[in-house]
C-alpha positions in Angstrom: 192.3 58.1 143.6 189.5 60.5 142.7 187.8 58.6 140.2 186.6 61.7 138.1 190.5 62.7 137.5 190.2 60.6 134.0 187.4 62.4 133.3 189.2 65.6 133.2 191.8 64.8 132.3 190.5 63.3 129.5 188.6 66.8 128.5 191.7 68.3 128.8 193.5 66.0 126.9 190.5 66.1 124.1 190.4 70.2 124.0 194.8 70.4 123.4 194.2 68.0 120.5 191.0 70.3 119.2 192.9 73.5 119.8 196.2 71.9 117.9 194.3 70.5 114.9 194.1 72.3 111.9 191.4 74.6 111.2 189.7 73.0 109.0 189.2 70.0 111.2 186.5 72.0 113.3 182.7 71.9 112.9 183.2 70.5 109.6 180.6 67.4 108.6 178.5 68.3 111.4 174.8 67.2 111.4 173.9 71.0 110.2 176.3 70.8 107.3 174.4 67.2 105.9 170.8 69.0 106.3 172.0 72.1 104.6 173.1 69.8 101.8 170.1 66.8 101.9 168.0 69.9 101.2 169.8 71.6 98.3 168.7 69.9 95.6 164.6 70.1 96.3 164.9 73.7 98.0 166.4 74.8 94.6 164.2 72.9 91.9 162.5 75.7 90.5 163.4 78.5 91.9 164.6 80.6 88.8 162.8 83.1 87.3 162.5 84.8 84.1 165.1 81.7 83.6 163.1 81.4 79.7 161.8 83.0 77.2 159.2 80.9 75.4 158.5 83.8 72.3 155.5 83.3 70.1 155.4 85.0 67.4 152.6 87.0 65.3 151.7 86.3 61.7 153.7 89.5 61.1 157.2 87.9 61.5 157.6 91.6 63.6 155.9 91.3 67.0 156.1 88.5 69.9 154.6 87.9 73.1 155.8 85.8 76.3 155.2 85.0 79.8 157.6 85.0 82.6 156.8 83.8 85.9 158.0 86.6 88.7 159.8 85.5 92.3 156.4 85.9 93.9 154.9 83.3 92.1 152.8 85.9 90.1 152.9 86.0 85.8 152.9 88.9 83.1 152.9 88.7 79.7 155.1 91.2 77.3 154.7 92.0 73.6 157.9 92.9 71.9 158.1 94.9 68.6 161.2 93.8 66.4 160.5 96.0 63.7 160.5 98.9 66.2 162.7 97.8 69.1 160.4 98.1 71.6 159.6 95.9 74.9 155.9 96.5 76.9 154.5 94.4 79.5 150.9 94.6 78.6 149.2 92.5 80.7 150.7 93.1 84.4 150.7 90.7 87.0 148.3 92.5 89.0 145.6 92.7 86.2 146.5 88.5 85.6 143.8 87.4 88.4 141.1 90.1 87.0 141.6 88.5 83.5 141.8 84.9 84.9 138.2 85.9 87.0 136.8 87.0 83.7 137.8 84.3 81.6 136.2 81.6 84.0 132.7 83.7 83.5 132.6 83.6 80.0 134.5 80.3 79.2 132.5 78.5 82.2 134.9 76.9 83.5 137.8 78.2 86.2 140.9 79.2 85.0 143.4 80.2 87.7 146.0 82.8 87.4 148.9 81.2 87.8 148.4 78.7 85.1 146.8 81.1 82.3 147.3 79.5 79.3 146.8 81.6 76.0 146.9 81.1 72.4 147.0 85.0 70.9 148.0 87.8 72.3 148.2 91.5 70.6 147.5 95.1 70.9 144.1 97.0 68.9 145.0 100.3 67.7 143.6 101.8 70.8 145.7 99.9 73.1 143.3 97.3 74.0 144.5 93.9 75.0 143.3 91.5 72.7 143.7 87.4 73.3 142.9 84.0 72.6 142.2 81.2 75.3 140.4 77.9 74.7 139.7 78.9 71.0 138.1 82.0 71.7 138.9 85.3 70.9 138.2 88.4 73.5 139.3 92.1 74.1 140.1 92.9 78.1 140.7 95.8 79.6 143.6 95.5 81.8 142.7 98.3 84.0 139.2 97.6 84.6 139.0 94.1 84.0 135.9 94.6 81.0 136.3 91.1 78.9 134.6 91.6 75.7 134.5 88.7 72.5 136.7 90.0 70.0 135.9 89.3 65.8 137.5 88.7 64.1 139.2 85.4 65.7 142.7 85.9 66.3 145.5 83.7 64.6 147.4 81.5 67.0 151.1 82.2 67.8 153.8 80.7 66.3 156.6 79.2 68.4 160.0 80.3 68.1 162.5 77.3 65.8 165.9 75.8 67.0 168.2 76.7 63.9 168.2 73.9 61.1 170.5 71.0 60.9 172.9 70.8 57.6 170.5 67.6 56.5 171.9 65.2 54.3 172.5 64.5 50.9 172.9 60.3 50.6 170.1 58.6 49.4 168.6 55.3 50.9 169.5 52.1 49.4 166.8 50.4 47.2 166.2 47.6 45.4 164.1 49.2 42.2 166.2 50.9 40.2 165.3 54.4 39.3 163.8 53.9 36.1 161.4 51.1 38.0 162.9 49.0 35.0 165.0 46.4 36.9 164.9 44.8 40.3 167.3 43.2 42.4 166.8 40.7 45.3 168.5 37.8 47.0 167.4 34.2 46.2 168.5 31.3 47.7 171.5 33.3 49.2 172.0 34.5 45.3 172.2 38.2 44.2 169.8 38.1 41.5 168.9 40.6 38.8 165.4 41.0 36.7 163.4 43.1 34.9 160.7 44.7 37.2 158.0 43.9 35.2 158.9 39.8 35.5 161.0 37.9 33.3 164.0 35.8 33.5 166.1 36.8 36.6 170.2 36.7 36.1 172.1 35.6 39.1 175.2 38.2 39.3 177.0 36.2 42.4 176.4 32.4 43.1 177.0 30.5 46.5 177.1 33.4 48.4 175.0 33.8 51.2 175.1 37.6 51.7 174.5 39.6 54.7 173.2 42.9 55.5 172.7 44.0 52.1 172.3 47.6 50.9 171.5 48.5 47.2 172.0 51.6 45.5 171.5 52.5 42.2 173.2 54.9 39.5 171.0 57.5 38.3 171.4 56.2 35.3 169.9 52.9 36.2 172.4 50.8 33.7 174.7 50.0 37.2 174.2 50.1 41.3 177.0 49.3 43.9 176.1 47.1 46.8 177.6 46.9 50.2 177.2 43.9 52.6 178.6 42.8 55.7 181.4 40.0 56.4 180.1 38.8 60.0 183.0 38.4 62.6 182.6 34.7 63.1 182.4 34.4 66.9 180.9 37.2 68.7 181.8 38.2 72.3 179.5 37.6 75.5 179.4 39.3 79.0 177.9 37.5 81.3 176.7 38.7 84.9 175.0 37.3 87.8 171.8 38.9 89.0 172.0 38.0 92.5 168.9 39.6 93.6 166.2 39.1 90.9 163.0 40.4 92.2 160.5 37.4 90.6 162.7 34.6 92.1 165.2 33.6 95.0 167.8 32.0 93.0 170.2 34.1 91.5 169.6 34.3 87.3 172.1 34.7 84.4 172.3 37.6 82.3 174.4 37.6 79.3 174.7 40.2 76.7 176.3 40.9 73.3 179.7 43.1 74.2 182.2 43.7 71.7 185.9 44.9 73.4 188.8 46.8 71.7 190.7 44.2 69.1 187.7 42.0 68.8 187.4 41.0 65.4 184.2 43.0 63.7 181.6 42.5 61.1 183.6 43.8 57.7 181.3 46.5 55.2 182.6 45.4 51.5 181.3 47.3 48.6 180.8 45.9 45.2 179.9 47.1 41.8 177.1 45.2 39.1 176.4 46.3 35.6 173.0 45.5 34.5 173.7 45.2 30.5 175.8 43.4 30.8 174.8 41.9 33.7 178.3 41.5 35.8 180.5 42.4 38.3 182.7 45.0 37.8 185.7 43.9 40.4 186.0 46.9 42.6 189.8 47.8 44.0 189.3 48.0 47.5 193.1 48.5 48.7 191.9 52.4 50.1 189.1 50.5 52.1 190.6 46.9 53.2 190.0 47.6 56.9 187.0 49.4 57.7 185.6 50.4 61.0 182.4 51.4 59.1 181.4 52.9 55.7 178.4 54.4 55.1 177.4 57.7 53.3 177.3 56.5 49.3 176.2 58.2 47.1 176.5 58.5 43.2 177.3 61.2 40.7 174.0 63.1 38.9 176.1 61.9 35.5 176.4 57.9 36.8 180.1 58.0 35.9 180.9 57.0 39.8 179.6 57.1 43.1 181.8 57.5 46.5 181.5 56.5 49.9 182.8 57.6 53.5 185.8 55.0 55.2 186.4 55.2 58.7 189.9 53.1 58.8 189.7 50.9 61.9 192.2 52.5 64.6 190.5 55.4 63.3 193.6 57.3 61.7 192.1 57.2 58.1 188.9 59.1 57.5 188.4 58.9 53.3 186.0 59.8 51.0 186.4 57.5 48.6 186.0 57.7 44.5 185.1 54.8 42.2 184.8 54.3 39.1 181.6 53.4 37.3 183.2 52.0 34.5 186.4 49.7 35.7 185.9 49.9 39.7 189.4 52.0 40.0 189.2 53.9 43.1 191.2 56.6 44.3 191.0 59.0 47.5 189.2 61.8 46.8 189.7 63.7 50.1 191.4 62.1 53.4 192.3 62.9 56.4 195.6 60.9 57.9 196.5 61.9 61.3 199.4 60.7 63.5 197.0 60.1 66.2 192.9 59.7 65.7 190.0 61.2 63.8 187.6 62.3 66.0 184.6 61.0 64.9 182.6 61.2 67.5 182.2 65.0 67.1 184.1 66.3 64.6 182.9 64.5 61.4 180.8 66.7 58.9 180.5 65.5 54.8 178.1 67.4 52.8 178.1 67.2 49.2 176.5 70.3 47.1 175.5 68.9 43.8 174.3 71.7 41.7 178.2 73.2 42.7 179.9 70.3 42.2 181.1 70.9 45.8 181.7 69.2 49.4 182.1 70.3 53.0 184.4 68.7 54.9 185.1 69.1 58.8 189.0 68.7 59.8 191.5 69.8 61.8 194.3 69.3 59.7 195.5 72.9 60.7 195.6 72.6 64.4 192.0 73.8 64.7 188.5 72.3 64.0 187.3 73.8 60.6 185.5 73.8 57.9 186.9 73.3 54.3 185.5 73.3 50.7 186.4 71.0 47.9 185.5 70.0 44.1 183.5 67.0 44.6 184.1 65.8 41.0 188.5 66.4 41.3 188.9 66.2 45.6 190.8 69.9 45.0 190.9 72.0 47.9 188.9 75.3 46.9 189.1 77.1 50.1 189.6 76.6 53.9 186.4 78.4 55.0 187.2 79.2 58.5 190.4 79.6 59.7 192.2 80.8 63.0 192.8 79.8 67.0 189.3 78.2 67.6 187.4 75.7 66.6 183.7 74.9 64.9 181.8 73.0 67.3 178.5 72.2 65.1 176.8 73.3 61.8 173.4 74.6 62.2 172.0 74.9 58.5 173.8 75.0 55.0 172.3 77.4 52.7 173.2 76.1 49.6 171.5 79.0 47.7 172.8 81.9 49.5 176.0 80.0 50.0 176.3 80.4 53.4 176.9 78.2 56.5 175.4 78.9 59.9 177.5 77.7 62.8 178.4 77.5 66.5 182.3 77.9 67.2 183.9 78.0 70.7 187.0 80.3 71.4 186.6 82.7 69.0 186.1 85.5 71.0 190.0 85.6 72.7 188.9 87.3 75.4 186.6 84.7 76.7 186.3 81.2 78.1 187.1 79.3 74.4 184.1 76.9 75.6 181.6 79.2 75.5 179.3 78.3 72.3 178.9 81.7 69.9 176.6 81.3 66.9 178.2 82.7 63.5 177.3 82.3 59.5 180.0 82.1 56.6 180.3 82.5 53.0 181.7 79.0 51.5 184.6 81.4 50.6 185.6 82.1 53.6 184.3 85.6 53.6 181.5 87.9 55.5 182.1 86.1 58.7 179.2 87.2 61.5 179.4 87.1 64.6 175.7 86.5 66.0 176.0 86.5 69.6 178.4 88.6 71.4 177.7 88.6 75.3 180.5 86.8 77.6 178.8 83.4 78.0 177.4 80.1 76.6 174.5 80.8 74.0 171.6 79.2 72.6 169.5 80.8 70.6 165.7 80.6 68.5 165.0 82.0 65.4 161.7 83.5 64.2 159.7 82.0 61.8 161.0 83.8 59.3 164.7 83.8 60.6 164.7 87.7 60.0 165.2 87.9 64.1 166.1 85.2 67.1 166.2 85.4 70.5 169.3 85.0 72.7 170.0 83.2 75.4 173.2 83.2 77.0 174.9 82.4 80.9 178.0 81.3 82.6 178.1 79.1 85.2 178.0 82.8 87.5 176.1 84.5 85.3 172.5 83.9 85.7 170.7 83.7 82.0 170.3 86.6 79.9 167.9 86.9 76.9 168.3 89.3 73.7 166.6 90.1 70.7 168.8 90.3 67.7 169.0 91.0 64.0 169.6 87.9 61.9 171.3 89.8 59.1 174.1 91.0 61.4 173.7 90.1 64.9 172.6 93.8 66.0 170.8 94.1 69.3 167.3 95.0 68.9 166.6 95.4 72.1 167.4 93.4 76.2 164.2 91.1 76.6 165.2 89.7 80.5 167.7 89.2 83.0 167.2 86.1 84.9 166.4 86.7 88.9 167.9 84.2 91.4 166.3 86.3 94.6 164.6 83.3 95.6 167.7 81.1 95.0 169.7 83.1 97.0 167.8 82.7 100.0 168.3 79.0 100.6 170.7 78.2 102.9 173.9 76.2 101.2 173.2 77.9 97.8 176.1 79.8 96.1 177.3 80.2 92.7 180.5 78.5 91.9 183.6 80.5 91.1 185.1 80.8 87.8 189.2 79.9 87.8 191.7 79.9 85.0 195.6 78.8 85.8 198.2 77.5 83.9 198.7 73.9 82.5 202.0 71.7 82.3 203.1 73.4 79.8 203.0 76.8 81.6 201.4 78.7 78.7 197.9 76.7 78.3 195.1 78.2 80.1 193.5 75.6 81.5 189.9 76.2 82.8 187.6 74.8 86.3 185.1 76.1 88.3 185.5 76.7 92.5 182.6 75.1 94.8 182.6 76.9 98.3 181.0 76.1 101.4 178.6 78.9 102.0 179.2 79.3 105.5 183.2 79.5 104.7 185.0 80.9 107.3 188.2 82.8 105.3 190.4 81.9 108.6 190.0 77.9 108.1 191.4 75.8 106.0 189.2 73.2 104.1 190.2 70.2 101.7 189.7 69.8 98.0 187.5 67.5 96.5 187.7 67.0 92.5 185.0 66.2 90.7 186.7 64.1 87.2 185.7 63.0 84.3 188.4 63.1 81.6 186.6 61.3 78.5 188.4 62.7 75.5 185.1 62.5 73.6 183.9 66.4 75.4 184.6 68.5 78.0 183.1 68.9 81.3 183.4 71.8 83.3 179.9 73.2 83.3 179.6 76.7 81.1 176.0 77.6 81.9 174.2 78.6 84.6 172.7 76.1 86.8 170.5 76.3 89.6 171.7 73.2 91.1 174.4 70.9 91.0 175.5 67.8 92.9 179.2 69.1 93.4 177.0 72.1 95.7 175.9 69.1 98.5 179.9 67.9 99.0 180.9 71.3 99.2 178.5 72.1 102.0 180.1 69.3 103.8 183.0 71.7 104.4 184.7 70.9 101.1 186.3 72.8 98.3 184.8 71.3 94.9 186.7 72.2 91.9 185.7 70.7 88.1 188.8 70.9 85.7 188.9 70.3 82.2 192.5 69.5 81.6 194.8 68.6 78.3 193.5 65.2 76.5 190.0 66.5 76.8 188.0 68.3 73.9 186.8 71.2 71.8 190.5 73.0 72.1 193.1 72.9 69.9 194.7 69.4 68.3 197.5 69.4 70.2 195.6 69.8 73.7 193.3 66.9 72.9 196.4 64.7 71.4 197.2 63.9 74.8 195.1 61.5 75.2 196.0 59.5 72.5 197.5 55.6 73.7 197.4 57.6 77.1 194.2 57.7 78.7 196.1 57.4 81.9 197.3 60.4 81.8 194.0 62.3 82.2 195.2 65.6 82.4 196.6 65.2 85.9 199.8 67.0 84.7 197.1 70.0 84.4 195.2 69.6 87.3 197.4 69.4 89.7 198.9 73.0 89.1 195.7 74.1 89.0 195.0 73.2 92.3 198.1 74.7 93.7 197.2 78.1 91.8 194.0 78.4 93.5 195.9 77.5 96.4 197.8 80.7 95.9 194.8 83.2 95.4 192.8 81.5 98.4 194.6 81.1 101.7 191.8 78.6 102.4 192.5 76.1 100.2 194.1 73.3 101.9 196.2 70.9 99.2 197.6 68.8 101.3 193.9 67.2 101.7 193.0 66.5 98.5 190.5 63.9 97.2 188.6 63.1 93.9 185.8 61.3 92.6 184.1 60.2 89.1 182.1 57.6 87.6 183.0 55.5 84.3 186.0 57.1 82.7 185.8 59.2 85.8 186.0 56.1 87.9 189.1 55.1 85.8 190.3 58.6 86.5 189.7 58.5 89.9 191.4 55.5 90.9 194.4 56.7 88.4 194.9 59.5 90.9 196.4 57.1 93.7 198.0 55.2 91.2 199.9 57.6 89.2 199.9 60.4 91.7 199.7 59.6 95.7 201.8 62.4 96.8 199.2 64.8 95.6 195.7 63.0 95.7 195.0 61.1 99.1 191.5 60.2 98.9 189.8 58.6 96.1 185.7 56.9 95.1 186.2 55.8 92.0 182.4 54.2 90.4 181.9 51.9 87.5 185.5 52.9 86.2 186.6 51.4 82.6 189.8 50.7 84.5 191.2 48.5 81.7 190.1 49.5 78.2 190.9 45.8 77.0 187.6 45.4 79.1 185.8 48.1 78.2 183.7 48.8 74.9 184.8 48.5 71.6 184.2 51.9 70.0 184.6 54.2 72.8 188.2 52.5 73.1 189.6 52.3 69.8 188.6 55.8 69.2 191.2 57.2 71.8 193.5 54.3 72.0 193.8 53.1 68.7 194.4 49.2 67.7 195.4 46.8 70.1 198.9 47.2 71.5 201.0 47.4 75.0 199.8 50.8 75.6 196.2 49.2 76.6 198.3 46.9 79.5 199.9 50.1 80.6 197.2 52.0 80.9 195.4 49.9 82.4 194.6 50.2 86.5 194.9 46.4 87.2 198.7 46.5 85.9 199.5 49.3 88.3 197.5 48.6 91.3 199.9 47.6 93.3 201.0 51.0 93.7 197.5 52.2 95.5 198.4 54.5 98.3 195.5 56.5 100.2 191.6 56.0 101.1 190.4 54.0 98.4 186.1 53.5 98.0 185.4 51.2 94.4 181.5 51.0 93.7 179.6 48.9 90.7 176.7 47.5 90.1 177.0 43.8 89.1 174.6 44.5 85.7 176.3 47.0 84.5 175.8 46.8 80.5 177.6 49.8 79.6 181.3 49.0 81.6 181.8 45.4 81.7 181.3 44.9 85.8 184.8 42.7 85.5 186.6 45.8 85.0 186.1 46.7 88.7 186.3 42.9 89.9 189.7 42.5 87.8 190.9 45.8 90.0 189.7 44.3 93.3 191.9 40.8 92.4 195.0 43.0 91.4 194.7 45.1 95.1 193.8 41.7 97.2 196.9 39.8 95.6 199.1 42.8 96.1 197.6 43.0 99.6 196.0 46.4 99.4 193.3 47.6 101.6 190.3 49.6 100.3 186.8 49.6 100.6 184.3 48.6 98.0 180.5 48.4 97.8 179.2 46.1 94.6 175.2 46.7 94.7 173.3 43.9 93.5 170.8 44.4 90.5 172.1 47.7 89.6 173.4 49.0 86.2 176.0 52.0 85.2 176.2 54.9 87.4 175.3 53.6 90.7 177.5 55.7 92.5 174.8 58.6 91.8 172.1 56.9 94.2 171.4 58.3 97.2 172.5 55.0 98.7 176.2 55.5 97.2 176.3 59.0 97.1 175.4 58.9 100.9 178.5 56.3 101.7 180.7 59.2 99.4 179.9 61.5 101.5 180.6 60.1 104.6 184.1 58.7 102.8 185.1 61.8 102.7 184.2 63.5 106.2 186.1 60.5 107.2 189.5 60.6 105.5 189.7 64.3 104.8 188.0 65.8 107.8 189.2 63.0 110.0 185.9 62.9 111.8 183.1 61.0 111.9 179.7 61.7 109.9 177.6 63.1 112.2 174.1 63.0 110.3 171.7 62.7 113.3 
């Protein structure tokens, strides 16, 4: 028999299968693919231009200057004119190197071009170019390069300012009371009480050893209210083996404090003293028996009471409490009492006015995250101060004078992406709302010195950065400063802007907002798998609004991958009701959501393939990840799941409670070990065995639950290594290849 028959008939056998396999199975993970990607990150650091505008202003409060570095490598400097609207490059590019030669002559020393650094900058009356560099003034001539010292000296710039924060109004605890009459200290584990000057001290408690104790006194000086801490009594340990230690060949111990959700926790109690008499003055503490944490006390300018903030453990009670001065009665003075959480994490604002007898107060007790006013002294609601379908996301600066608050909000412009950040100012009565910024993106912005101008800055994540000069009074345009130029970033090979994509959620009326990652050599013929990129922590939202130059998602993608990010229900900075989802259900991660998504896109782009779908995240990602082939294997088939929080009985305390409330079943079944008998698919786990943020035995515990249910997977536990391993080059090579394996059905071909 012709022994080369098996060879051809093996290439024959070999081009059938390549000419029935899908489309998306050719040329896809190829060596050219993982150079295009290797080199992504490095070919792109850098490469934006006119990306910032660094303004320093005149002593004028009306004039500018900047430099902006050009694609050719080359700077200019512009001088802008608020008062008159006006933009002027006035030192060119191709004059930069005639100044830079001049400057080296009379400073004696060289000063290249392309790092000019200068202090001034400003136009004579007859158009010369004056500037400051190294201390010294001068006058140049752009055209013919004359450099002439300038008197008098110029003033330096000054830099542009990041709007204020609100700044707070709760005074540090002390021990000397405000008339510097008494003292109080601890002796002997005794609160004691004496006049400052010496004399006989007064114990006020006897046998108690108190800890963590915080003094502060009433205005008046004739009381204070103390708050100390109750310690838990045992206190939880993680312990870890560091099975590599670089000093030593045995393996070492490493053990660190680690409180977990239903632990028992130190307990804040707050107390009230008289000091003539010198007493206690029992304080009833039935609105503030289980605290989480209070903090924030503060007394009334009369002495007649103070209050004090109560975050109810579980996190459904956020109080301001009121007590009395003279018996110790409290009462709520304002609350918040949710069915599900209080978002403290983000959504907590308490700021008290004293002149106005007034507080602001952050809620979304209407559906929506706003801003409310009440009496400070009676807890009555005065006014909702913003109001409508979108939310506040920060306060800037509280002007208690002018009465107005200074804000960023996100979806307040209903045409737009509600998580782009606009900045807007308020009246505390709800009236003359401004809207600052106004292009169709994400802003930031700097104010002048003065805050009579700032300077926007504003992009989507396919919207290379723009930057305005505006009014502060009403947000007018005073005139376009820059437009950001990607030429250079366009030229790399494997760089391309993601693609915006909105579709509905479960609900089929929620917009529910991603982004699209595309290979750049994608063919519109092929099909190519999905990869998601999750991360479905309830404390933000994830979907990237800016513009990048670079982002990880871009190097899987060039692997012959779609990449989407989705930011689904149970995630933040929407409405209530989207981000109640998570609540007791951390499992459900918006899957609901993403998976329609998916099957939109699907729809609009014949070259989406979602019957190939994997995903990937780290930490509550991980957990997310992994949740996919738990909770939905006919959609998801491919999974790397990195330092998940797979069980939040294992995980840390606050992060926890916050979204799952106390202790209860729901933590067992949302928990990955319960269901991890179910796995179907590719599964790759990753941790690193010190891993202080999520306990390491949270992925152990899953690896136990898939080898007694006889599961196979694939898992990679690097030794030495802490949280968010699976972003090394190391483990992010192995993800990679885990996905041209089980998506592409090929093998990585990187040399």
């Amino acid at each position: 028999m012709n022994p080369h028959f098996f060879t051809l008939q093996g290439l024959l056998v070999l081009i059938t299968v390549l000419l029935a396999a899908p489309p998306g199975l050719l040329a896809q993970g190829t060596k050219a693919d993982y150079e295009r990607a290797a080199n992504l990150r490095r070919e792109a650091e850098g490469k934006l231009r006119k990306g910032g505008v660094e303004a320093h202003w005149l002593p004028d409060g009306n004039r500018c200057w900047y430099r902006n570095t050009l694609a050719d490598d080359r700077n200019e400097f512009v001088l802008v004119d608020a008062a008159k609207g006006e933009r002027k490059v006035v030192l060119p590019a191709d004059a930069v190197p005639r100044l830079a030669t001049a400057l080296s002559g009379a400073l004696g020393e060289e000063v290249a071009a392309k790092d000019l650094q200068l202090k001034a900058l400003d136009l004579s009356g007859d158009g010369t170019l004056l500037l400051k560099s190294e201390g010294k003034s001068f006058s140049f001539n752009a055209s013919t390069g004359a450099l002439a010292p300038h008197v008098p000296d110029l003033p330096d710039a000054i830099a542009s300012s990041k709007p204020e924060g609100p700044g707070t109004s709760y005074p540090g605890p002390q021990n000397l009371s405000p008339d510097r009459a008494w003292q109080v200290e601890m002796t002997d584990g005794n609160l004691m009480v004496k006049p400052a000057g010496g004399g006989e001290a007064i114990a006020l408690t006897k046998g108690e050893k108190l800890e963590g104790v915080r003094i502060f006194w009433a205005p008046d000086s004739m009381r204070f209210a103390l708050m100390h801490t109750i310690p838990p009594g045992e206190k939880r340990t993680v312990h870890a083996v560091d099975s590599s230690p670089a000093d030593q060949v045995q393996p070492k111990l490493k053990s660190w404090g680690y409180t977990k959700p239903g632990d028992r926790i130190a307990l804040i109690k707050v107390r009230l003293f008289g000091v003539t008499p010198r007493r206690e003055i029992p304080v009833a503490s039935d609105l503030f028996s289980n605290p989480w944490h209070i903090d924030r006390m503060r007394w009334e300018a009369d002495s007649s009471s103070f209050t004090f903030l109560y975050n109810q453990r579980g996190h459904q009670v956020m109080r301001i409490v009121s007590v009395s001065a003279g018996d110790g009665a409290a009462r709520a003075l304002i609350e918040d009492t949710p069915a599900t959480f209080f978002n403290y994490f983000a959504k907590l604002l308490v700021q008290f006015h004293e002149k106005r007898s007034e507080v602001i107060w952050m809620s979304e007790r209407d559906g929506w995250n706003h801003l409310y006013l009440f009496d400070s002294r009676t807890g009555k609601l005065k006014n909702q101060i913003t109001r409508g379908e979108w939310v506040v996301r920060d306060v800037d600066w509280v002007d208690p004078e002018k009465q107005q608050i200074w804000f960023t909000a996100g979806g307040i412009n209903p045409t737009e992406d509600p998580y782009h950040i606009h900045f807007c100012r308020i009246n505390f009565d709800g009236s003359g709302l401004v809207r600052l910024t106004s292009g169709d993106g994400t802003h930031d912005i700097r104010f002048s010195p003065d805050r009579r101008f700032f300077i926007d800055r504003y992009s989507r994540i396919d919207l290379p950065p723009v930057h305005e000069l505006r009014r502060t009074d009403d947000g007018s345009l005073v005139c376009e400063l820059e437009k950001a130029d990607i030429s250079l970033l366009q030229k790399i090979p494997g760089w391309s802007m993601p693609e915006r994509f909105v579709a509905k959620g479960r609900d089929e009326a929620t917009d529910i907002w991603g982004i699209i990652h595309r290979p750049s050599n994608l063919d519109p013929a092929r099909k190519y798998p999905v990869v998601e990129k999750i991360y479905a922590g309830p404390h933000g939202n994830y979907v990237p609004k800016k513009f990048f130059e670079y982002l990880t998602a871009m190097d899987i993608a060039e692997l012959g991958f779609i990449v989407v990010v989705i930011d689904g229900m149970g995630t933040n900075w929407r409405s209530k009701a989207f981000h109640d989802v998570c609540w007791q259900n951390l499992k459900d991660a918006g899957f609901p959501d993403r998976i329609p998504w998916i099957k939109a896109a699907t729809v609009k782009y014949s070259w989406i393939d979602a019957n190939r779908v994997g995903i990937y995240g780290g930490s509550a990602g991980g957990q997310n990840a992994l949740g996919a082939l738990l909770f939905h294997p006919d959609f998801y088939r491919v999974a790397v799941a990195d330092c998940g929080c797979h069980d939040n009985r294992i995980d840390k305390i606050h992060w926890n409670e916050a979204w799952m409330g106390l202790m209860g079943p729901h933590y067992a079944e949302n928990s990955n070990v319960t269901h991890a008998h179910k796995l179907q698919g590719k599964l790759f786990l990753t941790v690193g065995e010190l891993d202080t943020n999520v306990d390491p035995a949270s992925t152990m515990q899953v690896v136990n639950a898939l080898v007694v249910a006889g599961k196979d997977f694939d898992m990679c536990a690097v030794p030495g290594a802490g949280h968010g391993v699976g972003e090394t080059p190391y483990l992010r090579r192995r993800r990679e290849d885990f996905f041209v394996r089980h998506l592409h059905g090929v093998e990585p071909c990187r040399k």
